[in-house]
HTML snippet that shows the backbone in 3Dmol.js (N, CA, C, O; Angstrom):
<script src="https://3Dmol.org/build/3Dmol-min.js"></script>
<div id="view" style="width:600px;height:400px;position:relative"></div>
<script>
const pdb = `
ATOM      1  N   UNK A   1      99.232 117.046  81.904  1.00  0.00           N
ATOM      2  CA  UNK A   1     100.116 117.090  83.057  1.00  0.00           C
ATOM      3  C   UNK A   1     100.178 115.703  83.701  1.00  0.00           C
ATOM      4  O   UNK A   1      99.129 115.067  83.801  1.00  0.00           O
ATOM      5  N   UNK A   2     101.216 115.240  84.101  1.00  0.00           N
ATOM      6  CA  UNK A   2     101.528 113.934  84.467  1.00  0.00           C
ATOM      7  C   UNK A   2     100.940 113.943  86.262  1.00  0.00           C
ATOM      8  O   UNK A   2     101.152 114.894  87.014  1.00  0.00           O
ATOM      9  N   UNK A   3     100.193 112.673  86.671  1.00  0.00           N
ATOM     10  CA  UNK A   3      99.838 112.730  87.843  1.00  0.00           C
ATOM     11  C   UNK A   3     101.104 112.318  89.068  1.00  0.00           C
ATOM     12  O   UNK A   3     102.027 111.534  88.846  1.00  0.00           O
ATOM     13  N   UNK A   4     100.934 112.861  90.030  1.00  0.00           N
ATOM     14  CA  UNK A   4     101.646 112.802  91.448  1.00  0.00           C
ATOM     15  C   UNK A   4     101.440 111.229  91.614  1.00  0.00           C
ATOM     16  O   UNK A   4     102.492 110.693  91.266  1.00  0.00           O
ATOM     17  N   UNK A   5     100.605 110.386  91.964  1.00  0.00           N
ATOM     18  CA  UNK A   5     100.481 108.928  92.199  1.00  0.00           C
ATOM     19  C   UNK A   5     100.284 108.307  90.621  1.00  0.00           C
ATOM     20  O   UNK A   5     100.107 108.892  89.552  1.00  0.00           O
ATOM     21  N   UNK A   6     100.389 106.953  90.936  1.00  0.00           N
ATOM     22  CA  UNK A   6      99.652 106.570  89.944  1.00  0.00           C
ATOM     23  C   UNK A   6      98.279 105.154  90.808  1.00  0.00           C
ATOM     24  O   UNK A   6      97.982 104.969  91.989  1.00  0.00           O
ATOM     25  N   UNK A   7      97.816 104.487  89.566  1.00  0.00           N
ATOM     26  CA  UNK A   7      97.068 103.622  90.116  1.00  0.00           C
ATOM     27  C   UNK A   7      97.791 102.580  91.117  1.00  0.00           C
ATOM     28  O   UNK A   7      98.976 102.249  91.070  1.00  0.00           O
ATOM     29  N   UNK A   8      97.161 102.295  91.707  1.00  0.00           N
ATOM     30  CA  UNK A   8      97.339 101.182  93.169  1.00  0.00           C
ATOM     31  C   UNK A   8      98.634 101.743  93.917  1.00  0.00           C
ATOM     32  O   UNK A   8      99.466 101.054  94.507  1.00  0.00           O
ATOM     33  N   UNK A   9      98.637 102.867  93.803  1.00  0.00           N
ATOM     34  CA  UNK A   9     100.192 103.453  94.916  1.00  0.00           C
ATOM     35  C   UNK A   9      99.212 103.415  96.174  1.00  0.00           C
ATOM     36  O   UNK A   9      98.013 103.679  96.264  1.00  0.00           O
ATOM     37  N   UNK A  10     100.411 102.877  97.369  1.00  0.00           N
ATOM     38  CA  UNK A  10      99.881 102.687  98.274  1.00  0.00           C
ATOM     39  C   UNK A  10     100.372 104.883  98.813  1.00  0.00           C
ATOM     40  O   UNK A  10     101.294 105.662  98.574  1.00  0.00           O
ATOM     41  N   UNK A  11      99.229 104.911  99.481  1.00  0.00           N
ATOM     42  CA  UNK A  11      99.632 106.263  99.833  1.00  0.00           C
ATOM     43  C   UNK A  11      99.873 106.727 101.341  1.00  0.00           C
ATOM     44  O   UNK A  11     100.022 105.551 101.673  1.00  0.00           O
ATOM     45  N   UNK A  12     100.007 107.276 102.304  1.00  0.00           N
ATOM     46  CA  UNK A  12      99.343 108.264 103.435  1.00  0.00           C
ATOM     47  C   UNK A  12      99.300 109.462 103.535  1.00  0.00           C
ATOM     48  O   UNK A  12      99.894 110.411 103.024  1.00  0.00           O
ATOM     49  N   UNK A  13      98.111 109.244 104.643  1.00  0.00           N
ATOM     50  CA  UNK A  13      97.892 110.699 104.756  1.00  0.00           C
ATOM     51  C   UNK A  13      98.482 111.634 105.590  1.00  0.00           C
ATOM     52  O   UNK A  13      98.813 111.248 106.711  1.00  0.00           O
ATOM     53  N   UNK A  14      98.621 112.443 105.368  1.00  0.00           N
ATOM     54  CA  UNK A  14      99.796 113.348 106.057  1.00  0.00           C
ATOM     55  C   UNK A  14      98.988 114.519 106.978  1.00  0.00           C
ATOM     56  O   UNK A  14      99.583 114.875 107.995  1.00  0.00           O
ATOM     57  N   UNK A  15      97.525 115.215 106.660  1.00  0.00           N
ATOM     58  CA  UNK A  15      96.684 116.132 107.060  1.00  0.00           C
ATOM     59  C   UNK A  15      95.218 116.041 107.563  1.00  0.00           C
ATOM     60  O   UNK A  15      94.507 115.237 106.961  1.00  0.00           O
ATOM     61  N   UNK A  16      94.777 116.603 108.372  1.00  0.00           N
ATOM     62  CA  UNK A  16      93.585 116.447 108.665  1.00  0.00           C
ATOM     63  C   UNK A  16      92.810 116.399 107.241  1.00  0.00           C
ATOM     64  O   UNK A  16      93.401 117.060 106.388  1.00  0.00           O
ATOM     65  N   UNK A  17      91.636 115.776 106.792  1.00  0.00           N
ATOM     66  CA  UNK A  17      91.267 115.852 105.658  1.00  0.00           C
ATOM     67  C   UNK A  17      89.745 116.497 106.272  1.00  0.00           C
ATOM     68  O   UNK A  17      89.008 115.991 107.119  1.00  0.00           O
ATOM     69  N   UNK A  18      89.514 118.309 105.214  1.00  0.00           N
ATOM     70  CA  UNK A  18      88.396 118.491 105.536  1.00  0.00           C
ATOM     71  C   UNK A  18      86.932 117.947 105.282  1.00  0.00           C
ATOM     72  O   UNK A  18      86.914 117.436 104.163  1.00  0.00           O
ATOM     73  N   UNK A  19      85.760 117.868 105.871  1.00  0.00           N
ATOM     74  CA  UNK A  19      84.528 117.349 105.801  1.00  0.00           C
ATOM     75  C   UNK A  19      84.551 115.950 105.757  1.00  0.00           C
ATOM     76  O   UNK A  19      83.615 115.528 105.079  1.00  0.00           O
ATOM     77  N   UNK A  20      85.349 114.965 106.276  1.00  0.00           N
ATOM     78  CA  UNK A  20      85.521 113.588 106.839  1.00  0.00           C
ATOM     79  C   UNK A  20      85.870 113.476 107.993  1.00  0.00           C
ATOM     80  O   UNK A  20      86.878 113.900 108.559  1.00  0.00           O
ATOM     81  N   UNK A  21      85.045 112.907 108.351  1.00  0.00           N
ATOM     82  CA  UNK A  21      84.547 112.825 110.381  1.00  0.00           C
ATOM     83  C   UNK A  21      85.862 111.548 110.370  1.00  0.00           C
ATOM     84  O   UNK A  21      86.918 112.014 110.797  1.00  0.00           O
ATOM     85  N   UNK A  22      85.943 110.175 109.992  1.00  0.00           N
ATOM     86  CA  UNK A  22      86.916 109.782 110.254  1.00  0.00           C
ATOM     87  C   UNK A  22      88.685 110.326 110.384  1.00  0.00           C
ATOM     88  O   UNK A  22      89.201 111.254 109.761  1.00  0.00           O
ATOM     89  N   UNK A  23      89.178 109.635 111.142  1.00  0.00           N
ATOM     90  CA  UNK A  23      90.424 110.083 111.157  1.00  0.00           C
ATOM     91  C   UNK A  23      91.105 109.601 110.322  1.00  0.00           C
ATOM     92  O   UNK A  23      91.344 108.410 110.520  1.00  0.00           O
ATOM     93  N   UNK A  24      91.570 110.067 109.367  1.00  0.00           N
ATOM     94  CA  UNK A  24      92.776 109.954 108.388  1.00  0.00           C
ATOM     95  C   UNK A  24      93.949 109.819 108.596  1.00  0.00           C
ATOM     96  O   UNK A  24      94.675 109.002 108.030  1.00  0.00           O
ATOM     97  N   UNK A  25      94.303 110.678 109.512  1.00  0.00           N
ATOM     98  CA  UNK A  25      95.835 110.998 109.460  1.00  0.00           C
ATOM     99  C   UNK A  25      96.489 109.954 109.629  1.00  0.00           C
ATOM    100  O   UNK A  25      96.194 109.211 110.565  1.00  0.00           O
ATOM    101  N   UNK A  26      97.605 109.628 108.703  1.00  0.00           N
ATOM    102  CA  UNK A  26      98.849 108.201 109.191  1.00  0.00           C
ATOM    103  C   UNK A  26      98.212 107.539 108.585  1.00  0.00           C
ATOM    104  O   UNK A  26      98.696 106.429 108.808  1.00  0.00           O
ATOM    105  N   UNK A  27      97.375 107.406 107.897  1.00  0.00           N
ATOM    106  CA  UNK A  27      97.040 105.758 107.303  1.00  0.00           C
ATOM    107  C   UNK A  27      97.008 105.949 105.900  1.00  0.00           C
ATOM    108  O   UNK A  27      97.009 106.872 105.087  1.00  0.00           O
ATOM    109  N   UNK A  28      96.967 104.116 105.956  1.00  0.00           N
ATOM    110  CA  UNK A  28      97.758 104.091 104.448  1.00  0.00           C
ATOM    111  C   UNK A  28      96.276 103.553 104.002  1.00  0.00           C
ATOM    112  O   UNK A  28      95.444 102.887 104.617  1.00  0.00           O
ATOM    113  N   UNK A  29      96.284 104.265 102.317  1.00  0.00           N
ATOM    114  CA  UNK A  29      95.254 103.528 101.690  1.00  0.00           C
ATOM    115  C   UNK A  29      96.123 103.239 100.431  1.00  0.00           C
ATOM    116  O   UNK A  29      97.354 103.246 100.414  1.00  0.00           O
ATOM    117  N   UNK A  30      95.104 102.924  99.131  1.00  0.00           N
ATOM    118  CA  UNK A  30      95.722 102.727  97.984  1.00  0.00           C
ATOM    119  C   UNK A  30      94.833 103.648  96.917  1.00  0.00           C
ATOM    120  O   UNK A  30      93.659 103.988  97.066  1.00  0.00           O
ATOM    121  N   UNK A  31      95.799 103.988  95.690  1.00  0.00           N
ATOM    122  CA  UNK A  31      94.811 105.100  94.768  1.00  0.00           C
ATOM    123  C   UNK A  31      94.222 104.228  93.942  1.00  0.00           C
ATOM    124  O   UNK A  31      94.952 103.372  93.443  1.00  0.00           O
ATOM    125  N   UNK A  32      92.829 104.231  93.612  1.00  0.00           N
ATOM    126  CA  UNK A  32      91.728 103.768  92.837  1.00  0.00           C
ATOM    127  C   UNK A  32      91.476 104.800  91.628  1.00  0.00           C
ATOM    128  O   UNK A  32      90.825 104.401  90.662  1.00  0.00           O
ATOM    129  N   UNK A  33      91.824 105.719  91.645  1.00  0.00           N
ATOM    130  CA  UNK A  33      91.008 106.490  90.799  1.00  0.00           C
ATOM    131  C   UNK A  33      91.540 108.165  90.876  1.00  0.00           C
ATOM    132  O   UNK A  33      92.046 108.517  91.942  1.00  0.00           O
ATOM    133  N   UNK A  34      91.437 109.073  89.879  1.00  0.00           N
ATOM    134  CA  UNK A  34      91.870 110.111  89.999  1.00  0.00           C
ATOM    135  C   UNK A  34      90.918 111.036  89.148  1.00  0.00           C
ATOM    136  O   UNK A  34      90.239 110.659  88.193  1.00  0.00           O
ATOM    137  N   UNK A  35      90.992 112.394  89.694  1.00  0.00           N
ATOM    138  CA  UNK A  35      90.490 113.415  88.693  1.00  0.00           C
ATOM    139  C   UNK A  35      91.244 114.403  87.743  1.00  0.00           C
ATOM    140  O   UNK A  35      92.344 114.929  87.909  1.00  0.00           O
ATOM    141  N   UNK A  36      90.512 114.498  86.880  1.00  0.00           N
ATOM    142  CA  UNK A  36      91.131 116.023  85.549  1.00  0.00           C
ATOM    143  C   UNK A  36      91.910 116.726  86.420  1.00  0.00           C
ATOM    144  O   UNK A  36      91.488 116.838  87.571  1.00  0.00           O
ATOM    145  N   UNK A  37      92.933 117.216  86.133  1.00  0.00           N
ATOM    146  CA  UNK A  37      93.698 118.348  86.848  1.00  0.00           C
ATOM    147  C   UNK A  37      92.689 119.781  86.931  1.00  0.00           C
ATOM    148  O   UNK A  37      91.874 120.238  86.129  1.00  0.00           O
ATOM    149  N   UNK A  38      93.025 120.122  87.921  1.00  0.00           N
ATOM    150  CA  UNK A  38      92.282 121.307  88.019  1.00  0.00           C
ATOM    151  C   UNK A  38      92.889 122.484  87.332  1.00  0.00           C
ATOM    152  O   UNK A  38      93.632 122.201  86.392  1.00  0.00           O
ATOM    153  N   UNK A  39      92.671 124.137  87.694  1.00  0.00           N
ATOM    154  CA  UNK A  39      93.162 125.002  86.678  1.00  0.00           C
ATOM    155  C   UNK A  39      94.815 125.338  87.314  1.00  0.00           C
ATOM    156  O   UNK A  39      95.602 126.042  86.681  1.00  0.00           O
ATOM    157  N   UNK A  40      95.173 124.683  88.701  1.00  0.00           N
ATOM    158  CA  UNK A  40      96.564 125.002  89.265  1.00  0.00           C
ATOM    159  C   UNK A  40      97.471 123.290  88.860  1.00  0.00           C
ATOM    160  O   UNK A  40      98.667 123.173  89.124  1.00  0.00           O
ATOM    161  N   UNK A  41      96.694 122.169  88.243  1.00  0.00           N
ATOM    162  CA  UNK A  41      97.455 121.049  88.010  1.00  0.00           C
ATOM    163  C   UNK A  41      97.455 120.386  88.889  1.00  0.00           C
ATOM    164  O   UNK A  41      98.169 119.383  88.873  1.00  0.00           O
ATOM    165  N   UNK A  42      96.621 120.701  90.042  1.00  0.00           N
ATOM    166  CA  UNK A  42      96.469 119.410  91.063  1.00  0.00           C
ATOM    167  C   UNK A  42      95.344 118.720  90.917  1.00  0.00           C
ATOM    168  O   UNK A  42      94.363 119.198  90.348  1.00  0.00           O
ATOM    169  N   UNK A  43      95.386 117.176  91.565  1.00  0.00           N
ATOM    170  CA  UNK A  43      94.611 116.677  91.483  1.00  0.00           C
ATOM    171  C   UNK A  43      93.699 116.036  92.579  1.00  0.00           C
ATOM    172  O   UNK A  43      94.315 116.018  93.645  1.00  0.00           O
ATOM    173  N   UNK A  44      92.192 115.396  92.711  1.00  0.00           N
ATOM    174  CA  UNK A  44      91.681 114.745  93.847  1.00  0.00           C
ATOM    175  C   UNK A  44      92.339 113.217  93.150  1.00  0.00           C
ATOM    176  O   UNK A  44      92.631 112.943  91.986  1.00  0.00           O
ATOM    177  N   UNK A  45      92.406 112.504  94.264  1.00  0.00           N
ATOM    178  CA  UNK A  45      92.865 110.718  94.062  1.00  0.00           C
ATOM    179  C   UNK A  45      91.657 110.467  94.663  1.00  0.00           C
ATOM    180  O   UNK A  45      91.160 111.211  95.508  1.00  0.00           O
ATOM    181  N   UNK A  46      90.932 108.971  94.075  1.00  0.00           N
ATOM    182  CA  UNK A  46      90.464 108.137  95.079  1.00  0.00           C
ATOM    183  C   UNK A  46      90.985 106.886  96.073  1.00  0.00           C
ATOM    184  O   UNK A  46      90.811 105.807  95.507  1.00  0.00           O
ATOM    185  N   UNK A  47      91.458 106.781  97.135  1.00  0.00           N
ATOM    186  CA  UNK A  47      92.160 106.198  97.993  1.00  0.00           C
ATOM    187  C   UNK A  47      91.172 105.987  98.721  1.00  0.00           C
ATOM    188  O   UNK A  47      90.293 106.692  99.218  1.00  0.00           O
ATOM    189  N   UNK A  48      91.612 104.151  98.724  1.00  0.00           N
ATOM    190  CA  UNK A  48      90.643 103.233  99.490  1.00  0.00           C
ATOM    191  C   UNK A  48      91.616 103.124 100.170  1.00  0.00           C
ATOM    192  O   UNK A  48      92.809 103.100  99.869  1.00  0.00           O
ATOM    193  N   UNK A  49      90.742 103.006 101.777  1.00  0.00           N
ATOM    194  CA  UNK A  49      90.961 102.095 102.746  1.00  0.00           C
ATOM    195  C   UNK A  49      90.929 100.812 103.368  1.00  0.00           C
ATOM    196  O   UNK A  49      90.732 100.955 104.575  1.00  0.00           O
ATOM    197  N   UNK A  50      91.058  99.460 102.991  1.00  0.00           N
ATOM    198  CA  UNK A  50      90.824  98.149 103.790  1.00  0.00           C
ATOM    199  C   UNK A  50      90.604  98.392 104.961  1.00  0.00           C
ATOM    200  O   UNK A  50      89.579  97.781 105.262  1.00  0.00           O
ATOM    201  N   UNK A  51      91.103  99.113 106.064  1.00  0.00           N
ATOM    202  CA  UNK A  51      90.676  98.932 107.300  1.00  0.00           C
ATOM    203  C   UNK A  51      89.094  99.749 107.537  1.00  0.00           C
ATOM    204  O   UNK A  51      88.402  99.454 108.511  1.00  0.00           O
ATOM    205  N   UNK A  52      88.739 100.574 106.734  1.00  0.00           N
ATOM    206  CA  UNK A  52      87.330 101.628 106.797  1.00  0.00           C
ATOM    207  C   UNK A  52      86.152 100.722 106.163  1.00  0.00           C
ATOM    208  O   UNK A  52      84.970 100.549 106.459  1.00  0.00           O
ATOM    209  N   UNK A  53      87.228 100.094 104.900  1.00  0.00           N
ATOM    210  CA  UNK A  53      86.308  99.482 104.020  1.00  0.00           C
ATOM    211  C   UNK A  53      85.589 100.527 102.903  1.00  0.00           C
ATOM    212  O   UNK A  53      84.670 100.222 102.142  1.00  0.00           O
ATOM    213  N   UNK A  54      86.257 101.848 103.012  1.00  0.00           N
ATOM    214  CA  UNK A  54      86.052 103.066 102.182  1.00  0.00           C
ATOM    215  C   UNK A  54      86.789 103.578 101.510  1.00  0.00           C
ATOM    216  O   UNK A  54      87.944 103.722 101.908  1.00  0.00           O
ATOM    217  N   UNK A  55      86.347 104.101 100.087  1.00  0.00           N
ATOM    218  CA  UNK A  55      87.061 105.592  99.097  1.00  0.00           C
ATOM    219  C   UNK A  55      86.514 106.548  99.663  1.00  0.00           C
ATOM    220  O   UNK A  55      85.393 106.513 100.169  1.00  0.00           O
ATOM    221  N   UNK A  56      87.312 107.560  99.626  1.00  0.00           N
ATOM    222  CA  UNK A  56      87.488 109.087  99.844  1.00  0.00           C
ATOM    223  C   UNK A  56      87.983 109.951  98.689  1.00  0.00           C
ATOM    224  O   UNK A  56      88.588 109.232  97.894  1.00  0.00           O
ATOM    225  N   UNK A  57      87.958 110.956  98.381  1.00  0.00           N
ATOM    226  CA  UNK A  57      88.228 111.866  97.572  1.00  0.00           C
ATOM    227  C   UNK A  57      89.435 112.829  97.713  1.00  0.00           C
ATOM    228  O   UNK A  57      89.117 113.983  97.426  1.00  0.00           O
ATOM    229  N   UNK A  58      90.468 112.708  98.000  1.00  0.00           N
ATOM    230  CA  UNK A  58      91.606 113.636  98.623  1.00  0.00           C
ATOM    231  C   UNK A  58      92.072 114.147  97.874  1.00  0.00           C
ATOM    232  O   UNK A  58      92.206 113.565  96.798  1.00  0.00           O
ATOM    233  N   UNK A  59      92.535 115.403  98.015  1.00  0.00           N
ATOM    234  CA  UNK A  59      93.447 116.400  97.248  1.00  0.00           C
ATOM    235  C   UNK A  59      95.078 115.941  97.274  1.00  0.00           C
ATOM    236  O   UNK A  59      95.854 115.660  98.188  1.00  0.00           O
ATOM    237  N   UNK A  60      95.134 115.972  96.591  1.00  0.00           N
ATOM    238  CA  UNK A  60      97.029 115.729  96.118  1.00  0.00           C
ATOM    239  C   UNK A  60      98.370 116.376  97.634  1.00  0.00           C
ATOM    240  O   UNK A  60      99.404 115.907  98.110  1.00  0.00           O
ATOM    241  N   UNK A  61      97.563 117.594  97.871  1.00  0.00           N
ATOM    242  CA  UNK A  61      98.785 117.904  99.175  1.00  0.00           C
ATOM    243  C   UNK A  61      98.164 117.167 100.758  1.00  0.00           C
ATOM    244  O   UNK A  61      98.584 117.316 101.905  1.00  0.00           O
ATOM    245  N   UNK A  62      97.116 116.421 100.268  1.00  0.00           N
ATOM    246  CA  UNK A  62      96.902 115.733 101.750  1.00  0.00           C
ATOM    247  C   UNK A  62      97.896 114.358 101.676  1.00  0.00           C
ATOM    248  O   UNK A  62      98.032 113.815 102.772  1.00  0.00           O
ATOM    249  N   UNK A  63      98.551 113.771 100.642  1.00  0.00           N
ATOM    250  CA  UNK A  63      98.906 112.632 100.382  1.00  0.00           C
ATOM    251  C   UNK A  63     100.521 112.875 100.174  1.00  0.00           C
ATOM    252  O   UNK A  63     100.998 113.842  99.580  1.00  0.00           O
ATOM    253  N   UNK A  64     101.337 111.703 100.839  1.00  0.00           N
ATOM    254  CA  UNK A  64     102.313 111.303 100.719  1.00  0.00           C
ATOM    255  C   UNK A  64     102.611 109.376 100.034  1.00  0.00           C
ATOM    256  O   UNK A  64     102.132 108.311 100.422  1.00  0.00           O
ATOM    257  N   UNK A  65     103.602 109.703  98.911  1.00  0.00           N
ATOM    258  CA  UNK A  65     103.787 108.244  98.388  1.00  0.00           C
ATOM    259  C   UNK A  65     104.431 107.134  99.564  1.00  0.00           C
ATOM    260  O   UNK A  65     105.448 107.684  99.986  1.00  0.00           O
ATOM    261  N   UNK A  66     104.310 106.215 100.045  1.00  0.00           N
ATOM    262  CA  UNK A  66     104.914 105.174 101.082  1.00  0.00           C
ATOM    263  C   UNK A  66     105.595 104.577  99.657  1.00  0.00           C
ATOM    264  O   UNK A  66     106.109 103.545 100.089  1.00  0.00           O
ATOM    265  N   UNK A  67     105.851 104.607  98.455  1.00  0.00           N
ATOM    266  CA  UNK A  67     106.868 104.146  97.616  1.00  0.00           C
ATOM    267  C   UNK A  67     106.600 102.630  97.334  1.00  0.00           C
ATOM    268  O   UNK A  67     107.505 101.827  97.108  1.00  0.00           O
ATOM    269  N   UNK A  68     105.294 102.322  97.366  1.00  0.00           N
ATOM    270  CA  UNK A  68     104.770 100.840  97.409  1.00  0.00           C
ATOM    271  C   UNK A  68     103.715 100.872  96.083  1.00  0.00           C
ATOM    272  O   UNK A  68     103.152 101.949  95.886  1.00  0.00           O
ATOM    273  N   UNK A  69     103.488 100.011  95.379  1.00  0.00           N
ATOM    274  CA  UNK A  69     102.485  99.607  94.544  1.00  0.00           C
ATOM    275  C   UNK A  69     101.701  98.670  94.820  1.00  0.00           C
ATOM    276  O   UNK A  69     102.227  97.571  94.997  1.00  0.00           O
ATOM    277  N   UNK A  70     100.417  98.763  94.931  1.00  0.00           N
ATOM    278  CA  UNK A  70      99.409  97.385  95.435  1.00  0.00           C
ATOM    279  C   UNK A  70      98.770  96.664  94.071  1.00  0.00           C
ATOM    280  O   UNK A  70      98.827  97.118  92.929  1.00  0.00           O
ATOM    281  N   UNK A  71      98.335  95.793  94.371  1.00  0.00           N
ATOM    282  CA  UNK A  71      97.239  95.042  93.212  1.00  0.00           C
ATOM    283  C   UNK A  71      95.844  95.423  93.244  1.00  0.00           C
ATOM    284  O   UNK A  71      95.097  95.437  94.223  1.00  0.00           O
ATOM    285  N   UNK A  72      95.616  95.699  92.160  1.00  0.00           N
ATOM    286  CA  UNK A  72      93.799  96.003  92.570  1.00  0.00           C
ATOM    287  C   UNK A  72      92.794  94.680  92.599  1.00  0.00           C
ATOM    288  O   UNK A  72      91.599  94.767  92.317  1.00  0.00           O
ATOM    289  N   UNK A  73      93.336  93.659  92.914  1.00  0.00           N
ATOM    290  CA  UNK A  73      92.306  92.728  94.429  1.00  0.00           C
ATOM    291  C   UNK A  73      92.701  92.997  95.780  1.00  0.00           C
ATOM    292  O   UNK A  73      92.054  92.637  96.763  1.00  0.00           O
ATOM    293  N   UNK A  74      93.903  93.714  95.810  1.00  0.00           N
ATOM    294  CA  UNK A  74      93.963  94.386  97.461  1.00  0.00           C
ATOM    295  C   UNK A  74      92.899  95.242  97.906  1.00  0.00           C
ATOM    296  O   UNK A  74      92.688  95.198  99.118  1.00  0.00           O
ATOM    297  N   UNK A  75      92.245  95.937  97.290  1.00  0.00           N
ATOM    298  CA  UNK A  75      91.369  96.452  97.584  1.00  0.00           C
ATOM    299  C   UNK A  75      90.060  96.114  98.042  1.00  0.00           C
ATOM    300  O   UNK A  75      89.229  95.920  97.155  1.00  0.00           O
ATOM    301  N   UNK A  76      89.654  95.988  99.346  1.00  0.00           N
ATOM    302  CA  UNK A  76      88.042  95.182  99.679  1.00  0.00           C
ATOM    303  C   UNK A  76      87.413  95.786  99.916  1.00  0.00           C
ATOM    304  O   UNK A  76      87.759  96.573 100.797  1.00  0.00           O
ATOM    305  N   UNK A  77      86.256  95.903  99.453  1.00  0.00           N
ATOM    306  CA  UNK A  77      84.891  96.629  99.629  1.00  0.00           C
ATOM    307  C   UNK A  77      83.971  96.098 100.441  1.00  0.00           C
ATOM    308  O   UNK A  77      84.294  94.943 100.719  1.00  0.00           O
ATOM    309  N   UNK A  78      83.154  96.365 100.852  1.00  0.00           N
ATOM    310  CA  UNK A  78      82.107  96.290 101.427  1.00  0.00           C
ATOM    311  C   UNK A  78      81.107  95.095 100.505  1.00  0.00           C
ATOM    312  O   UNK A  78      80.960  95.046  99.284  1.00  0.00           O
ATOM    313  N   UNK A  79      80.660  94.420 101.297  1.00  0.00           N
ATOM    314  CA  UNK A  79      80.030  92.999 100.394  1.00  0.00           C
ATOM    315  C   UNK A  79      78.499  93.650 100.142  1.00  0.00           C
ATOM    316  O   UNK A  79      77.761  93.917 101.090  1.00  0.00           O
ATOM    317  N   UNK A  80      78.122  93.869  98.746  1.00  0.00           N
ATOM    318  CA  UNK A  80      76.743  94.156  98.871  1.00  0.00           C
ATOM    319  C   UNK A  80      75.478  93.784  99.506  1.00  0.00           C
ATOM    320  O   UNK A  80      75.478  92.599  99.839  1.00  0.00           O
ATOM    321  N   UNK A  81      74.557  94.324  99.740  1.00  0.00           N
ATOM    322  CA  UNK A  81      73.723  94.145 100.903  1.00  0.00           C
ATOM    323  C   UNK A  81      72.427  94.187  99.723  1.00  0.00           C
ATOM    324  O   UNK A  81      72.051  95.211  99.151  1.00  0.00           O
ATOM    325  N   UNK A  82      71.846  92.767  99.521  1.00  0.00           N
ATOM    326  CA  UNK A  82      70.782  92.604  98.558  1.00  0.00           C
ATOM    327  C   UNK A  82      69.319  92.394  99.601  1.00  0.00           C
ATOM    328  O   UNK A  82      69.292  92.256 100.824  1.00  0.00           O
ATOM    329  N   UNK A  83      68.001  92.436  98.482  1.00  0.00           N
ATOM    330  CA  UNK A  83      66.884  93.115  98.891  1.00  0.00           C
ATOM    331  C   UNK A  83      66.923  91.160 100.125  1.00  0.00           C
ATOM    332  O   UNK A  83      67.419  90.049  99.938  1.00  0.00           O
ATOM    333  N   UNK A  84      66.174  91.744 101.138  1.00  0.00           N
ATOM    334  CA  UNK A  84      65.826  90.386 101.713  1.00  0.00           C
ATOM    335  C   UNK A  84      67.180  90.025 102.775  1.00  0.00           C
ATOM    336  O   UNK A  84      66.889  89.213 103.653  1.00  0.00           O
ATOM    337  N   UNK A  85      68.378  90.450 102.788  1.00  0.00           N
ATOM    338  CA  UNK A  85      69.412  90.350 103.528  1.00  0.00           C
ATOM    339  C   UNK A  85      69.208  90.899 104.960  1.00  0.00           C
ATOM    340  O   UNK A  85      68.650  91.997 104.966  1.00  0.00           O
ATOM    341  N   UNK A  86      69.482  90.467 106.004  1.00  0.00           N
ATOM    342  CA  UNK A  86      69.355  91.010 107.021  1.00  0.00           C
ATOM    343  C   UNK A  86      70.559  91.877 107.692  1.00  0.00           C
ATOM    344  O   UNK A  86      70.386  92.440 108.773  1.00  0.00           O
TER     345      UNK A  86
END
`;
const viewer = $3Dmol.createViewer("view");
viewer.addModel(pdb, "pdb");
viewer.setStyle({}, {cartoon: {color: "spectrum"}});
viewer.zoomTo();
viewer.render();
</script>
């Protein structure tokens, strides 16, 4: 089954997203990553945020396409935190 996004679509969110204390709604991330379709053909995306500095796991009807494609160096992570770092 063909996926709803593809990689680096910029997305938003359209719904409260359950068991994430941050607020989601209205913001745009980009898709990183996706899962197997489930047994109804939907899927979870992983959609990073630059402004959180986080991936999340979202289900396919929490997400709307903004019709944009990003690069995957748009994406910034969190700078690792090695032993001895303060």
């Amino acid at each position: 089954m063909e996926s709803k996004f593809q990689f680096y679509e910029i997305v938003r969110v359209m719904a409260k997203v359950p068991r994430i204390r941050q607020d989601l709604i209205h913001k745009e991330g980009m898709v990183v990553g996706m899962s197997d379709p489930d047994a109804d053909g939907k899927r979870d995306y992983g959609v990073h945020f630059d402004e959180l500095m986080e991936t999340f796991a979202l289900s396919e009807d929490l997400l709307a396409s903004c019709g944009r494609i990003g690069r995957r160096e748009d994406a910034v992570t969190r700078p690792l935190r090695r032993k001895g770092d303060s």
